[in-house]
MARDRENVO-409588 format. One record per residue (C-alpha): residue in one letter; residue number from 1; x, y, z. Coordinates in pm, whole numbers. Layout:
MARDRENVO-409588
<site><r>A</r><k>NUM</k><X>X</X><Y>Y</Y><Z>Z</Z></site>
...
***
This chain:
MARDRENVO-409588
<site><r>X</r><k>1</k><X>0</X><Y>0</Y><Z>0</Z></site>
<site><r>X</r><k>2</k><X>151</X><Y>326</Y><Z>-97</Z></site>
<site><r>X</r><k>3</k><X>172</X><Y>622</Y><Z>162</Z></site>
<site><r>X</r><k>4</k><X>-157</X><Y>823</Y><Z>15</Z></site>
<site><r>X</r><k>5</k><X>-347</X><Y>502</Y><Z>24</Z></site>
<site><r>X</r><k>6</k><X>-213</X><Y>462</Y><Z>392</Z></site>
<site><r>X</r><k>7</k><X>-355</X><Y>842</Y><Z>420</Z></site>
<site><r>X</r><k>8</k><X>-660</X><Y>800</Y><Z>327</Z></site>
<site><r>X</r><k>9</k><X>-710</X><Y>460</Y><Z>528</Z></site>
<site><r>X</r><k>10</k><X>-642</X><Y>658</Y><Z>837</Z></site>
<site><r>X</r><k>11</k><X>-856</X><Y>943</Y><Z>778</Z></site>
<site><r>X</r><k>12</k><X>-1136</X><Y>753</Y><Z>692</Z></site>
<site><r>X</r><k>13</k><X>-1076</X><Y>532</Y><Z>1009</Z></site>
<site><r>X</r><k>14</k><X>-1031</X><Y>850</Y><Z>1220</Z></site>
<site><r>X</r><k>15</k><X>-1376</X><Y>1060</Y><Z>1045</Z></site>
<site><r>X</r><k>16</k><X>-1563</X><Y>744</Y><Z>1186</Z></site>
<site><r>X</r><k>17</k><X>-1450</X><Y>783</Y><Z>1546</Z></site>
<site><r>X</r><k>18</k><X>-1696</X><Y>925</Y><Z>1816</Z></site>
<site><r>X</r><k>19</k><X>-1680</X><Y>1250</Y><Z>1993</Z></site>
<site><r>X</r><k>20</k><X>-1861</X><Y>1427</Y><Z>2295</Z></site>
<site><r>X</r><k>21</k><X>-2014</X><Y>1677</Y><Z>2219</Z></site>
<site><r>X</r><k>22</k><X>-2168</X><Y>1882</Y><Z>2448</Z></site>
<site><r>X</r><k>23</k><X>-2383</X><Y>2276</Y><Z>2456</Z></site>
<site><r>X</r><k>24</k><X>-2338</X><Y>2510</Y><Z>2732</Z></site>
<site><r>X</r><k>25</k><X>-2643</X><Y>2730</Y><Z>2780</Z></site>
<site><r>X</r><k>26</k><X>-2476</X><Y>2848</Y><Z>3100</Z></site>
<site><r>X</r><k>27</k><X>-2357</X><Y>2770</Y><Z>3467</Z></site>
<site><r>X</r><k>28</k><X>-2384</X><Y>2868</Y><Z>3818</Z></site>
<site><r>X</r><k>29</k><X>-2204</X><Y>2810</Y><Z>4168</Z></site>
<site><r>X</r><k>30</k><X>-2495</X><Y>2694</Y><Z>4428</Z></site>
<site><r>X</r><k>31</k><X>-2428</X><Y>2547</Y><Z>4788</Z></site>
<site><r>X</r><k>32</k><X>-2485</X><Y>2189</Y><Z>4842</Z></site>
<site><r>X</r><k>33</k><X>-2803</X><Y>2246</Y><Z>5061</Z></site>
<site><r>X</r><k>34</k><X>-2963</X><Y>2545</Y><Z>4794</Z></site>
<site><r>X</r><k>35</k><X>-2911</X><Y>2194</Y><Z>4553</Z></site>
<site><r>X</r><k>36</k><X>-3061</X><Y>1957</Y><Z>4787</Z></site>
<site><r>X</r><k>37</k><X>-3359</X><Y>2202</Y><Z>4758</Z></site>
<site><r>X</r><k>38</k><X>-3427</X><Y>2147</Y><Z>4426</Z></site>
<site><r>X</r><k>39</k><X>-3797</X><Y>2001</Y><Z>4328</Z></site>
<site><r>X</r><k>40</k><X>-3998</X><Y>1937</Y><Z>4034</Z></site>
<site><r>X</r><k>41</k><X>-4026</X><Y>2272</Y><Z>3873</Z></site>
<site><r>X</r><k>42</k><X>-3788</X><Y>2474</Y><Z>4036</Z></site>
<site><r>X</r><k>43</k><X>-3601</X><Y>2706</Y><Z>3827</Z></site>
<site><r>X</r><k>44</k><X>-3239</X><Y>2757</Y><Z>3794</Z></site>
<site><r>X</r><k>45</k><X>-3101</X><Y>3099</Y><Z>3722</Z></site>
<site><r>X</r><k>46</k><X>-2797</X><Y>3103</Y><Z>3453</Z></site>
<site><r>X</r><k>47</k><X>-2522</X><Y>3320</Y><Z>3465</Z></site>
<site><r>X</r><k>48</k><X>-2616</X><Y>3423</Y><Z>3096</Z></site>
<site><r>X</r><k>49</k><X>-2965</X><Y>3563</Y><Z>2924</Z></site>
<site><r>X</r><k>50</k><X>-3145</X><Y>3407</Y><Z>2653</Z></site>
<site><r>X</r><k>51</k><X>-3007</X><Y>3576</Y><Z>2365</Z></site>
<site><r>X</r><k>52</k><X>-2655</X><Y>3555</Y><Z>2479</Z></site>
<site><r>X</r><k>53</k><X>-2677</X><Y>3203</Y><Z>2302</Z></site>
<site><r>X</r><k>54</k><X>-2480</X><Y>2853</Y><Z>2396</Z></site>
<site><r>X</r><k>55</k><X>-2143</X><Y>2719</Y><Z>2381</Z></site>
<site><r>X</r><k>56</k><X>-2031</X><Y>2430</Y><Z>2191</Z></site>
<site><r>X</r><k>57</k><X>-1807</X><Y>2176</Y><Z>2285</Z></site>
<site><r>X</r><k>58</k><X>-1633</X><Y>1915</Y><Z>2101</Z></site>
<site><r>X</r><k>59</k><X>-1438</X><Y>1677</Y><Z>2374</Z></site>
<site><r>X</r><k>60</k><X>-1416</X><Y>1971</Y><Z>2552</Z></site>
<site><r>X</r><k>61</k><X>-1281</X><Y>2211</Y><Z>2369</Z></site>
<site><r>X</r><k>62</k><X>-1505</X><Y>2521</Y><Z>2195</Z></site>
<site><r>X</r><k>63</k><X>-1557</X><Y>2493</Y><Z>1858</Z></site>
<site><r>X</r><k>64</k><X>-1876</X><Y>2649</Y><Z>1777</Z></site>
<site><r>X</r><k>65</k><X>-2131</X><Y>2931</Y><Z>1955</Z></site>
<site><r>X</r><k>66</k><X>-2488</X><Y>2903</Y><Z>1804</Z></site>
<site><r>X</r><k>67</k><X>-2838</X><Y>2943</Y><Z>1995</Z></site>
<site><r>X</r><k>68</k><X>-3083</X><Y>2709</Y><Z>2129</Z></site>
<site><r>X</r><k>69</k><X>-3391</X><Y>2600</Y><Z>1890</Z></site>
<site><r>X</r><k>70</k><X>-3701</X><Y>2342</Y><Z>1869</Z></site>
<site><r>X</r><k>71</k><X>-3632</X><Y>2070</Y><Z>1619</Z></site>
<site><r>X</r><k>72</k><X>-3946</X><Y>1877</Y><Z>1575</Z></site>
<site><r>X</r><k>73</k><X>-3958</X><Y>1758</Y><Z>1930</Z></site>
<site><r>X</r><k>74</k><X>-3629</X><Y>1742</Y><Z>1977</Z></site>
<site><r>X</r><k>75</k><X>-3375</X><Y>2086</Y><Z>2128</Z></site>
<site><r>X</r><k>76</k><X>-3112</X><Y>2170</Y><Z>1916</Z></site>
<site><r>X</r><k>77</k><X>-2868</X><Y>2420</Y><Z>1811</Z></site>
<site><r>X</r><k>78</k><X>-2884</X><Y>2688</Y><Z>1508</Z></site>
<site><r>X</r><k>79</k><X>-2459</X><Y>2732</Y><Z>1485</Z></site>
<site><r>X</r><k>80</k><X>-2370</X><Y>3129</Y><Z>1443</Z></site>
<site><r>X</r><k>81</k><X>-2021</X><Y>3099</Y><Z>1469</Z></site>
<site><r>X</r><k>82</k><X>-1729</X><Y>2872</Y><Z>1435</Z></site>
<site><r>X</r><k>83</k><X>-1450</X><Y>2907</Y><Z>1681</Z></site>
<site><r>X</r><k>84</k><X>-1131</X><Y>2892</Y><Z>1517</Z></site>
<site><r>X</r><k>85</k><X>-896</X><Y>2848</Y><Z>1797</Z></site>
<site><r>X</r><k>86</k><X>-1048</X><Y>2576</Y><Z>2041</Z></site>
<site><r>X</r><k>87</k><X>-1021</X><Y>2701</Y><Z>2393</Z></site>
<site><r>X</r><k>88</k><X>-1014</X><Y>2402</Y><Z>2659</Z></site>
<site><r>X</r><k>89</k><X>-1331</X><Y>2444</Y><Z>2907</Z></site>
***
């Protein structure tokens, strides 16, 4: 096999590998006992407002910025913006 078949072996191999992906619609700090507080319908205040959008991470590094959105009846992500230079979370 020469090297560009080799190449191509690989990157096909490697384009069928899984990844995590994962979108940040935003965080907080809250005390173990606020937490143990928590019931059924209980809302959780973000450090970020709705149109400030979510974060996308690809095993954990940033990749894309986009905002939340109804897919049938699944949530999903409409992607704005492609981050160029990954930044680990």
């Amino acid at each position: 096999m020469t090297t560009h078949n080799t190449d191509i072996a690989e990157l096909s191999a490697a384009l069928k590998a899984n990844v995590c992906v994962k979108a940040l619609a935003g965080k907080l700090k809250m005390s173990l006992k606020d937490f143990s507080h928590l019931k059924e319908e209980s809302i959780v205040e973000l450090d970020r407002k709705v149109d400030d959008g979510v974060e996308l991470y690809v095993n954990d590094v940033l990749t894309a910025k986009g905002r939340l959105m109804i897919a049938g009846n699944e949530l999903g992500v409409l992607i704005t913006e492609i981050v160029n230079n990954g930044v680990r979370k």
